[in-house]
C-alpha positions as CSV (number, residue, x, y, z in Angstrom):
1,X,4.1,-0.1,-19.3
2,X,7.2,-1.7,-17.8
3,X,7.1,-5.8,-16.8
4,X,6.8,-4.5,-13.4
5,X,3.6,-2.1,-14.0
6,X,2.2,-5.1,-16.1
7,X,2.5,-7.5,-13.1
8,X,0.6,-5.4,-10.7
9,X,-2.4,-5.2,-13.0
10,X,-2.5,-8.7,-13.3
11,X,-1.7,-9.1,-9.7
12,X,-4.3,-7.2,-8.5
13,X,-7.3,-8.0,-10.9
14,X,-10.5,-8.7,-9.9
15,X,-8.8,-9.2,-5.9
16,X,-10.9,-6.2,-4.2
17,X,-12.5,-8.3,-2.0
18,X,-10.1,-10.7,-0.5
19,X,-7.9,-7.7,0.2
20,X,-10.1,-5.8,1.9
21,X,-11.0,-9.3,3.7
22,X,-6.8,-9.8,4.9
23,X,-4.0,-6.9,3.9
24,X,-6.8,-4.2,3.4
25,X,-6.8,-4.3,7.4
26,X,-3.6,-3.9,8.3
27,X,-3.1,-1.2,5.8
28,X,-5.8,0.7,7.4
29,X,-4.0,1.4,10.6
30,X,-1.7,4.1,9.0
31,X,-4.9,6.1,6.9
32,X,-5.7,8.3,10.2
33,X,-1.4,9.8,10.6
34,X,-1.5,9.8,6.4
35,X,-4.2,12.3,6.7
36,X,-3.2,14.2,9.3
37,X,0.3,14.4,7.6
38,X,-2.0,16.0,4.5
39,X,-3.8,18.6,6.7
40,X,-6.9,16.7,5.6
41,X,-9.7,18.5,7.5
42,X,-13.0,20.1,5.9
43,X,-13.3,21.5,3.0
44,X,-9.9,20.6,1.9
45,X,-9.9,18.9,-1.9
46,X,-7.9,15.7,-1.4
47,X,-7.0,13.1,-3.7
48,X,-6.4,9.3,-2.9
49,X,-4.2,7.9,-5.0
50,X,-4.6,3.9,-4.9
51,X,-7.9,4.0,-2.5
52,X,-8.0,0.1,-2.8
53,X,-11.6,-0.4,-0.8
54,X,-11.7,3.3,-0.1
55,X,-10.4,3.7,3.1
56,X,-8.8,6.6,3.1
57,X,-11.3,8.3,1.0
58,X,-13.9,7.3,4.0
59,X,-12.4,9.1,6.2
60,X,-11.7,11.9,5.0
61,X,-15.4,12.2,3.4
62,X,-15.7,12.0,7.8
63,X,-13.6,14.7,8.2
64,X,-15.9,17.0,6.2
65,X,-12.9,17.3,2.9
66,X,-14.0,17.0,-0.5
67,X,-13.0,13.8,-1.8
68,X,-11.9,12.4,-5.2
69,X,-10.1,8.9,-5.5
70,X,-8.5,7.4,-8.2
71,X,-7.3,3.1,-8.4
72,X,-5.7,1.2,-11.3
73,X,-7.4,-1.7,-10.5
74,X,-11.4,-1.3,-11.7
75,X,-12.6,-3.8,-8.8
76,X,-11.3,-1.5,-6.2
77,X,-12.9,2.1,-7.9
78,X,-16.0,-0.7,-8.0
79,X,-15.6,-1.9,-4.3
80,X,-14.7,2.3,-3.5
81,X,-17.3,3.4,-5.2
82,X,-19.8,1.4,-3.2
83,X,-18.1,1.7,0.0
84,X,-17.9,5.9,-0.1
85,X,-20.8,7.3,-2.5
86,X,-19.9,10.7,-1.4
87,X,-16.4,11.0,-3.0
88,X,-15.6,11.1,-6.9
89,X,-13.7,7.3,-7.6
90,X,-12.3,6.8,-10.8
91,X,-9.8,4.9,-13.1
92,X,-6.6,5.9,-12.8
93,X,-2.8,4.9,-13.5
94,X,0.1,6.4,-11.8
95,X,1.8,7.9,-12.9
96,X,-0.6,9.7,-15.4
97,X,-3.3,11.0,-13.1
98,X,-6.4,11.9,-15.0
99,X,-6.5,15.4,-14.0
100,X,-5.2,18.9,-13.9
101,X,-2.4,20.4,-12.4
102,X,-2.5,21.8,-9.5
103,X,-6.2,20.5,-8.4
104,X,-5.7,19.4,-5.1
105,X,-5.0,20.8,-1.6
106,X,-3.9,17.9,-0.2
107,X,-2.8,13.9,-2.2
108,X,-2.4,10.7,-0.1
109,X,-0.8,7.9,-1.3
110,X,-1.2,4.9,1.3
111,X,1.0,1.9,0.8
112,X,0.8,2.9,-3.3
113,X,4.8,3.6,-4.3
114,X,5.4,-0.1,-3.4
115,X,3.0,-1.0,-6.3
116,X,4.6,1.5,-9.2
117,X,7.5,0.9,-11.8
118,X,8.7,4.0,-11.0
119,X,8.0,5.6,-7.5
120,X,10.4,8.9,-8.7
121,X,7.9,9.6,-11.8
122,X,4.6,8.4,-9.6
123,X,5.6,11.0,-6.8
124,X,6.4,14.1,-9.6
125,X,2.7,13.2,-10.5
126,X,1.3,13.7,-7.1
127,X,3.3,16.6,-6.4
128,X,2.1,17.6,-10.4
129,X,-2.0,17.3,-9.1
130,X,-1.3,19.4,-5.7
131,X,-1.7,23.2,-6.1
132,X,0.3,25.7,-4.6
133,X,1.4,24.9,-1.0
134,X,-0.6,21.9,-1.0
135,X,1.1,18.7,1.0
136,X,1.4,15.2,-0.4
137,X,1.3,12.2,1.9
138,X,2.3,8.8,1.4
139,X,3.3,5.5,3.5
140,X,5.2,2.3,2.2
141,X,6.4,-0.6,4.3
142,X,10.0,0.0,6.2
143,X,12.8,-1.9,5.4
144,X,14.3,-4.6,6.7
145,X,10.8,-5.8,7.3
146,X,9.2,-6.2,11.2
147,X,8.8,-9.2,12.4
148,X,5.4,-9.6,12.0
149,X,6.0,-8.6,8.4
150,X,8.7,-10.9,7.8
151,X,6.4,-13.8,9.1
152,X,5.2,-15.4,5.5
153,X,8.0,-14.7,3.4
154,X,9.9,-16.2,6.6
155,X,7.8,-19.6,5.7
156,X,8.3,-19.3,2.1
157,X,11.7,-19.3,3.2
158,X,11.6,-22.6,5.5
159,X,9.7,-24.2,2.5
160,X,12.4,-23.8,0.1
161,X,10.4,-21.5,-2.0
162,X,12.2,-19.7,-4.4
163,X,11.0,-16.6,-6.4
164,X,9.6,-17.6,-9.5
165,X,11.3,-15.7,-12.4
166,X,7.6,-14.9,-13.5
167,X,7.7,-12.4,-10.6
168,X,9.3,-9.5,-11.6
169,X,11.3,-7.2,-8.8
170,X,12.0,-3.7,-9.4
171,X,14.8,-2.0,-11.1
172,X,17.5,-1.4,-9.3
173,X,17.6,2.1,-10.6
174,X,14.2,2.5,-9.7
175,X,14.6,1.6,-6.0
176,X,15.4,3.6,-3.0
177,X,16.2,2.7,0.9
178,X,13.3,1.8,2.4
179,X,14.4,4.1,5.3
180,X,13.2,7.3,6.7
181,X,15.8,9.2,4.6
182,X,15.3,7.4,1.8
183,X,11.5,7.8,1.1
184,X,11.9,11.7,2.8
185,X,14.8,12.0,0.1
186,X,12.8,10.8,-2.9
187,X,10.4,13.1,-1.8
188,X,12.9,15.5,-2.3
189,X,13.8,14.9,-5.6
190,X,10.6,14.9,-7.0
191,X,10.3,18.6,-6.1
192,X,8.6,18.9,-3.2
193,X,9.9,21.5,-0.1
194,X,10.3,20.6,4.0
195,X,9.8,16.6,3.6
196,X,10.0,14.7,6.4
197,X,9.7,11.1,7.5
198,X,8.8,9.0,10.9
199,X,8.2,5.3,11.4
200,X,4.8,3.9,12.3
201,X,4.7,0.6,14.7
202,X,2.1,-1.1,15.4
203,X,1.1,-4.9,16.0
204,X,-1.5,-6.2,13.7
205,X,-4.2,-8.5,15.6
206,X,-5.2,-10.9,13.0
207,X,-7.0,-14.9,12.9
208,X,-4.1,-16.8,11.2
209,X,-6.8,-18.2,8.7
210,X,-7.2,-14.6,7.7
211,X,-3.9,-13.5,7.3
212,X,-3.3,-16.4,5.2
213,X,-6.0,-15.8,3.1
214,X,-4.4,-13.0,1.8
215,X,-1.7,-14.5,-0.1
216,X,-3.7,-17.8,-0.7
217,X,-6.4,-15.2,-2.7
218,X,-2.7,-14.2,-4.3
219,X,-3.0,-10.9,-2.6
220,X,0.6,-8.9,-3.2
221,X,3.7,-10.6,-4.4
222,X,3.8,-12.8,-1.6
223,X,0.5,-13.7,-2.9
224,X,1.7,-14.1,-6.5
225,X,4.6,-16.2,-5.4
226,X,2.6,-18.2,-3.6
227,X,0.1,-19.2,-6.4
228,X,3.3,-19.9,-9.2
229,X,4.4,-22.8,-6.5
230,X,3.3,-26.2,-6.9
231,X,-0.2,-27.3,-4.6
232,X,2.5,-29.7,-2.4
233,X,5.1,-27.2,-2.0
234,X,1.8,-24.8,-0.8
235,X,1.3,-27.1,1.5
236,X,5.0,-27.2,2.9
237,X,4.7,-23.6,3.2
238,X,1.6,-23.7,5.3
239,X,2.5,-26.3,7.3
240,X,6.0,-23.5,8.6
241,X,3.5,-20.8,8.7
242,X,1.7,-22.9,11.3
243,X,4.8,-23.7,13.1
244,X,6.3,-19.9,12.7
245,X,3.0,-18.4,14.1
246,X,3.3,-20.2,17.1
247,X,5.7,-16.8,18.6
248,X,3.0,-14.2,18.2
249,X,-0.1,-16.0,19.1
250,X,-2.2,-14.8,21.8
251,X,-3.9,-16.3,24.5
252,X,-6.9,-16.4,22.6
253,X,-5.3,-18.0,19.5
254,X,-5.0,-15.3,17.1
255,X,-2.0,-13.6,15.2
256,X,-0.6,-10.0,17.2
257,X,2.1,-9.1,14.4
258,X,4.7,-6.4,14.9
259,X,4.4,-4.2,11.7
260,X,7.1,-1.0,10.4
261,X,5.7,1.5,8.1
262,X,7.0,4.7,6.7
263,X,5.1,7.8,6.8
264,X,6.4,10.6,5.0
265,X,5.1,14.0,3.6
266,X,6.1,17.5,2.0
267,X,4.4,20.5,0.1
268,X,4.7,21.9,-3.3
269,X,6.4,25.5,-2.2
């Protein structure tokens, strides 16, 4: 496991709950498209790759498929397993997917390639778990980030906050353009056929206490850079999240934050 892989797990562990409490909503808004991309309808044998609190997987339990789900962090296969007793949740690292080739109709990934070491080798894996002619969906976040996105890393900025070097960034061999034709390309290279990409907007409607909790609970890397800073410099960066907020609250005082996601998918043949 690569310094990048290693920081996830610790990133991530034991953080179930406050996600699905803060980022775990936002990321929810793409799970209906990323199924549809997959064909995911009943009977269908999907695979969720990095459930988190089970989202996905709920869904498509809804939508009459059969459901398996699979999370590196074991909070989340707890919090999944709770939240969608119906589908099959289990350890699992990608890449290295506990299972067969060619078991799936249909693998969703949602919001999971930002989280991997290596997004070429995680994508061969999902392509390696879909049978013949299945379709493998996945979302990341778009690049340069939306407004709304940029908002926190924005404050960090205004705070003076610089990167910790304990926060490792991806290779640059590993990375890709976060762009339509880049994440439809590395689709492409993995070995799947027809891929094809769109952008997802939307503005996430949030209570600013709530969207800070989520790197305050050191939710994400924003999270983790956020909790290798010093409590005064915290406070700096609060204090120009307060004042940063100010252009996208509503009457009503909460957050509505323009948000840029990439939705792309492809089959096997």
């Amino acid at each position: 496991m690569g310094d990048f892989d290693a920081f996830e797990r610790e990133a991530w562990a034991g953080r179930a709950e406050a996600y699905a409490r803060s980022f775990g909503m936002l990321c929810a808004h793409a799970v209906p498209k990323l199924l549809d991309a997959a064909g995911v309808g009943a009977g269908v044998r999907v695979l969720d790759v990095g459930t988190g609190p089970g989202t996905a997987a709920a869904l498509a339990v809804r939508r009459g498929a059969e459901v398996c789900a699979v999370d590196a962090e074991p909070s989340m296969v707890e919090r999944a397993t709770r939240a969608v007793p119906e589908a099959d949740v289990r350890h699992g690292l990608l890449p290295g997917l506990p299972f067969a080739e060619g078991e799936f109709d249909a693998v969703v990934a949602n919001f999971v390639l930002n989280h991997v070491g290596h997004p070429a080798a995680a994508l061969a894996d999902l392509r390696r778990v879909a049978g013949p002619g299945g379709r493998v969906a996945v979302t990341i976040w778009a690049a340069p980030p939306a407004p709304g996105q940029a908002l926190l890393g924005r404050a960090l900025e205004a705070a003076g906050a610089a990167r910790p070097s304990s926060v490792p960034a991806l290779a640059a061999e590993d990375d890709f353009p976060r762009t339509e034709e880049g994440l439809a390309g590395l689709l492409t290279a993995a070995g799947l056929t027809g891929a094809r990409c769109t952008t997802l907007r939307w503005d996430h409607v949030v209570d600013p206490d709530v969207w800070w909790s989520g790197p305050a609970a050191g939710i994400a890397t924003i999270g983790q850079i956020l909790h290798a800073l010093p409590p005064g410099t915290v406070a700096e960066v609060r204090r120009h999240y307060d004042e940063l907020s100010a252009q996208f609250r509503t009457r009503d005082g909460a957050l509505s934050l323009p948000h840029a996601a990439l939705l792309a998918w492809a089959t096997t043949s």
